[in-house]
C-alpha positions in Angstrom: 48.7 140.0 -161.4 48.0 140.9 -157.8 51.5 139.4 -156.9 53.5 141.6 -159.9 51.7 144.6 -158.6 52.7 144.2 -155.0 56.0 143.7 -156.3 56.2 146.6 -158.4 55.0 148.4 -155.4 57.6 147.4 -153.0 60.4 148.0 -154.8 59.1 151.1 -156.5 61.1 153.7 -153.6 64.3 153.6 -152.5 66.4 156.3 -150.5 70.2 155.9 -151.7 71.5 159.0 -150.3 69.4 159.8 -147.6 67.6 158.7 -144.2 64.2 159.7 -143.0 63.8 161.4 -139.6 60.2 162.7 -139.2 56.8 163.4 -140.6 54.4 165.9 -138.4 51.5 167.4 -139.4 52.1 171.3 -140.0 49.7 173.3 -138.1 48.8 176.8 -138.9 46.9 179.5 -136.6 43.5 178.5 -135.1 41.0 179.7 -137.6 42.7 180.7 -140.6 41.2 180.1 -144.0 44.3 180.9 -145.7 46.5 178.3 -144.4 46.8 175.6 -146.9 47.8 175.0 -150.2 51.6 175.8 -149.3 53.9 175.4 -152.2 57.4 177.1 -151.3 59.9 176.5 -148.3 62.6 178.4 -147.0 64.3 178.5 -144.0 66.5 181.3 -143.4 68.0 183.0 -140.2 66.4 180.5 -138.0 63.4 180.9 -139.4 60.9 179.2 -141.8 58.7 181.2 -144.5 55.6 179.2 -146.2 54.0 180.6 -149.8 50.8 179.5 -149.6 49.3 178.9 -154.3 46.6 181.9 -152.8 49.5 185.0 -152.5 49.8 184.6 -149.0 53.4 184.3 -147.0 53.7 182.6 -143.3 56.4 182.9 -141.2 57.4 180.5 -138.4 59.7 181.6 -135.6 60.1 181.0 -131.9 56.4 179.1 -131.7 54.4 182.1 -133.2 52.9 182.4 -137.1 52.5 185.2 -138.8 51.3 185.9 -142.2 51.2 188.9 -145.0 49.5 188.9 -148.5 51.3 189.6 -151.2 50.3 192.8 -152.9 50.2 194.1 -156.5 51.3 197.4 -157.9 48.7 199.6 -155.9 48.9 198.0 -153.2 45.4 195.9 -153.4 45.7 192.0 -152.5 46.8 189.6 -155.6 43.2 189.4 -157.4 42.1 185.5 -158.3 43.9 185.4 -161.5 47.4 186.6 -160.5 48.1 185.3 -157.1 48.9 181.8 -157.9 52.4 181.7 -156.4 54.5 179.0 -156.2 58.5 178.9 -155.7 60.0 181.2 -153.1 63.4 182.4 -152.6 64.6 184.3 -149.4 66.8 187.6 -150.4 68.8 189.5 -148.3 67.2 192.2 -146.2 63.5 190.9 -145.6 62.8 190.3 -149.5 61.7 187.2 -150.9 62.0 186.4 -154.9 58.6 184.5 -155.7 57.5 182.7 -158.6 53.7 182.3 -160.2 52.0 180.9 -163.0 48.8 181.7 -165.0 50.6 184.7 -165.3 53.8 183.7 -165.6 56.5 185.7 -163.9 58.9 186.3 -160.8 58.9 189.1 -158.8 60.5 190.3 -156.0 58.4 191.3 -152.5 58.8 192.5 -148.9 58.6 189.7 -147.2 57.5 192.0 -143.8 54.2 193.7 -145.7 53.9 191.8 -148.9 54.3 195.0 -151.3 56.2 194.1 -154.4 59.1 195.8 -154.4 60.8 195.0 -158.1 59.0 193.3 -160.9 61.0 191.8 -163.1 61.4 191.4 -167.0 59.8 188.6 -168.0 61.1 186.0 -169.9 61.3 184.8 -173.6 59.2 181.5 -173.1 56.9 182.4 -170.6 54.2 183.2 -172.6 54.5 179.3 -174.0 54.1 177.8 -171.0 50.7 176.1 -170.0 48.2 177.9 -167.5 48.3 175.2 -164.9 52.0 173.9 -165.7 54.1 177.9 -165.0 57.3 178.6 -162.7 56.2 176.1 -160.0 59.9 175.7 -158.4 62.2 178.8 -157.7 66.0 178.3 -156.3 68.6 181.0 -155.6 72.1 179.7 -156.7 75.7 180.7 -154.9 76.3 183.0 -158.0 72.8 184.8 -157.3 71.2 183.7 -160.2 67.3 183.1 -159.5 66.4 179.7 -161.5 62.9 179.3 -162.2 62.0 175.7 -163.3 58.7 175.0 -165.3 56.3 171.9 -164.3 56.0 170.6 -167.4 57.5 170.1 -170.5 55.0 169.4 -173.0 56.7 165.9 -174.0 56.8 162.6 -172.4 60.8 162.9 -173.5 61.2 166.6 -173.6 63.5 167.9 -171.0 61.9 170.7 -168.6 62.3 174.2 -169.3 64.9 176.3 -166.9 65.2 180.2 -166.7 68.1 181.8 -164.8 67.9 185.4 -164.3 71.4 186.9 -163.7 69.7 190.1 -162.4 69.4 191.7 -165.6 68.3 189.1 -168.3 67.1 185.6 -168.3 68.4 182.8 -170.1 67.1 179.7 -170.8 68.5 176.1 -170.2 66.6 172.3 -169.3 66.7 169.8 -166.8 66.1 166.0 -167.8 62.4 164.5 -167.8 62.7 161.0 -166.2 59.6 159.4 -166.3 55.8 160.6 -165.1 57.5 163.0 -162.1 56.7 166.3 -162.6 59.3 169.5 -160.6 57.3 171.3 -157.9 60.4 172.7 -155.8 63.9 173.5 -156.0 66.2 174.7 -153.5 70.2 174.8 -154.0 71.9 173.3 -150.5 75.0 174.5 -148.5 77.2 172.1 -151.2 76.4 174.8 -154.4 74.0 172.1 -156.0 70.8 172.1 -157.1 67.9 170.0 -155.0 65.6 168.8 -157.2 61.7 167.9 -156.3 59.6 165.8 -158.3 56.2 164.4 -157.4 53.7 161.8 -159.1 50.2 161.4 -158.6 48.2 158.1 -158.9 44.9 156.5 -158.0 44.7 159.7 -154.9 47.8 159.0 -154.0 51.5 160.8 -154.5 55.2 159.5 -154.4 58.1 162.0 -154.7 61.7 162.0 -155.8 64.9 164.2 -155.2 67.6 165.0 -157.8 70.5 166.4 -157.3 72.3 168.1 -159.5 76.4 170.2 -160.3 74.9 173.6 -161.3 78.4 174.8 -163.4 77.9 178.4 -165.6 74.3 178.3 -165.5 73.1 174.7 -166.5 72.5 171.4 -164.3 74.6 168.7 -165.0 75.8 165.2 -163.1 72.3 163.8 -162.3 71.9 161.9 -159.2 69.3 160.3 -157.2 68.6 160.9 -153.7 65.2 159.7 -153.0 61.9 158.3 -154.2 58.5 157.1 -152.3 56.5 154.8 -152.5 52.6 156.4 -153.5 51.4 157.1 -150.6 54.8 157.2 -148.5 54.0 161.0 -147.6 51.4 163.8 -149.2 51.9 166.0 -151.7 54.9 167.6 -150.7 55.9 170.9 -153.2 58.1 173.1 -151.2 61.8 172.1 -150.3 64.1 173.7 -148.0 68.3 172.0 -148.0 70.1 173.3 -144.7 72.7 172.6 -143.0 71.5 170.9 -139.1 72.9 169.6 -135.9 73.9 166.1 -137.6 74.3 166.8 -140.6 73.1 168.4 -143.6 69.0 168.0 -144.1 66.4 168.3 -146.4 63.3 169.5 -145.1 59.8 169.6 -146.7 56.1 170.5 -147.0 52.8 169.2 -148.3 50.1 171.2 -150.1 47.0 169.9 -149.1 44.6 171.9 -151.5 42.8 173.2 -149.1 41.3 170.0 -148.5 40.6 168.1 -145.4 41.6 164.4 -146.5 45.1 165.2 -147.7 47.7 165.6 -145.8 49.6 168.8 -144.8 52.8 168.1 -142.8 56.5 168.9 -142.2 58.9 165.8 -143.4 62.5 166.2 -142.7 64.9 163.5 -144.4 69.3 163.5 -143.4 71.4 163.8 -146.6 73.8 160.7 -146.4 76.0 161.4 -148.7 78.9 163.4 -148.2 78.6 167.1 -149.8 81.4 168.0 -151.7 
């Protein structure tokens, strides 16, 4: 029994198309309460922007931090039962396009003082989806549709549920279910496909997995597997940045840690290996 289970355990990862480089803890300013629980990733213009699941936004550049929270309609903080955000998309001109659930939506926000500037509609199917299992992974594609991908599916078979918004209406597609990995981030890379990010939880521990997938007239297709852990490998990484690097192009993500002090919160950086097309 013991021997079947080491087994299973050791060949339960593999990293086909890609090479890890480096695991660091991510540190926020001395002091702050409100750094934790990060669940989106972006870097953009040399800079990397953190959505913390409490409606607050970080930025990283040139060694300092800086942080806003996001806002509602008057201008008051996110109150407790709307400011569980999740994916985050960088827009041009300071914006950021930010996903949520319990209340299900995606709305757009200044990513320099946190006001929303644009709500958006909201979808056909949002209303189905479970409190706890919303929009947790948010990716902007080279056609500049927002895709907003739900973390469940409500069957152990049933493919997840996809929105794209075109930037009037939203449409609705899937992804596949494989297995017990659940999405929690999404981001498409410089090749014009879709970066998939899964996570598992077990016993304490979490393993993760990457898919990659051809994103043609508004639907994934062409499945492929880039990576997946062993439990424990890493922590419970959610937000997922795919950039082009000195070396290469790199997939680079971060770990919610819950606001608690025995998981882990840290910056893991894998090289793709594969040739983009």
């Amino acid at each position: 029994m013991i021997t079947a289970l080491c087994g299973w355990y050791w060949q339960s990862g593999h990293s086909a198309g890609v090479a890890f480089v480096s695991a660091a803890p991510l540190l926020g300013p001395i002091g702050d309460a409100n750094f934790g629980g990060l669940s989106g990733y972006e870097i953009a213009g040399g800079r990397r922007h953190l959505l913390t699941d409490r409606g607050r936004l970080y930025e990283l550049s040139g060694g300092k931090i800086t942080s806003v929270a996001l806002q509602d309609v008057n201008g008051a903080p996110l109150g407790r039962h709307a400011n569980d955000s999740e994916g985050l998309v960088a827009l041009a001109d300071g914006r950021f396009a930010i996903s949520f659930e319990g209340r299900h939506r995606v709305d757009i926000y200044d990513g320099a003082t946190g006001a929303i500037v644009a709500v958006l509609p909201v979808a056909e199917g949002f209303e189905r989806l479970g409190r706890n299992a919303g929009l947790e992974a948010l990716a902007l594609s080279r056609a500049g549709e927002l895709v907003a991908i739900a973390e469940r599916s409500g069957a152990s078979r049933r493919p997840f549920p996809v929105f794209v918004f075109d930037g009037k209406t939203w449409t609705k597609t899937s992804v596949s279910r494989r297995g017990a990995f659940l999405p929690v981030g999404a981001d498409f890379g410089p090749d014009g496909r879709l970066y998939l990010l899964e996570r598992d939880y077990f016993l304490g521990g979490f393993r993760t997995r990457i898919r990659r997938f051809d994103w043609r007239d508004g639907a994934p297709l062409g499945e492929e597997t880039l990576l997946k852990t062993r439990f424990f490998r890493h922590g419970n990484l959610e937000g997922i940045a795919v950039v082009e690097g000195q070396g290469g192009p790199y997939i680079e993500m971060i770990s919610d840690d819950n606001f608690l002090p025995v998981q882990a919160r840290e910056l893991v950086r894998y090289r793709i290996k594969k040739p983009l097309k």
